[in-house]
C-alpha positions as CSV (number, residue, x, y, z in Angstrom):
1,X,109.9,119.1,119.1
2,X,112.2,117.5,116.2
3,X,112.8,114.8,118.5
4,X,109.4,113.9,119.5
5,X,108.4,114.0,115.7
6,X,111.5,111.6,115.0
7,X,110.2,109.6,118.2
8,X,106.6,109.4,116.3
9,X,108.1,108.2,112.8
10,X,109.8,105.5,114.7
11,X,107.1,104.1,116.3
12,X,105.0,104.6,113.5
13,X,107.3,102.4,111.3
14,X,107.8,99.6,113.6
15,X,103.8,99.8,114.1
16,X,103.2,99.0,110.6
17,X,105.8,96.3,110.2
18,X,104.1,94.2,113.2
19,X,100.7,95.2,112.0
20,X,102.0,93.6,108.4
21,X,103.6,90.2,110.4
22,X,100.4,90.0,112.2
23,X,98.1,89.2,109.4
24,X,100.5,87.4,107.3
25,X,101.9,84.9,110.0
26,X,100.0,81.9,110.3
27,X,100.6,80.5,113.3
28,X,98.3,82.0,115.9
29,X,100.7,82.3,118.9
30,X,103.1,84.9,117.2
31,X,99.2,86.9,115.9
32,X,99.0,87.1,119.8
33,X,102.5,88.1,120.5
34,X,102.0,90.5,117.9
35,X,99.0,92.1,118.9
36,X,100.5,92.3,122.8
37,X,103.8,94.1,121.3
38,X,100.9,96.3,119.7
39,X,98.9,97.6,122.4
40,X,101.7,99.6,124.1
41,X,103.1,101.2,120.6
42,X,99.8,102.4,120.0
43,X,99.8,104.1,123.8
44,X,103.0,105.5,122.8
45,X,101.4,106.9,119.4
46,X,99.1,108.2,121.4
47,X,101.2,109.9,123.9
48,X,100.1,108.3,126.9
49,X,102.9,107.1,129.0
């Protein structure tokens, strides 16, 4: 359980960080790479494998 919430924190800080780069990088090929990197974090959030 400890690890899952550790697990959670983690994913929830790197989440925020690439949220963060997304809307303050300008070029729009590293939004996109962002927002890719994104959408499998998020399923992880979300517990689905």
């Amino acid at each position: 359980m400890v690890v899952t919430i550790i697990y959670l924190a983690i994913i929830v800080f790197l989440l925020f960080f690439i949220i963060w780069n997304m809307f303050t990088e300008k070029d729009i090929m590293l939004q996109i790479d962002a927002a890719l990197v994104i959408i499998p974090l998020v399923l992880r959030l979300l517990l689905i494998k």
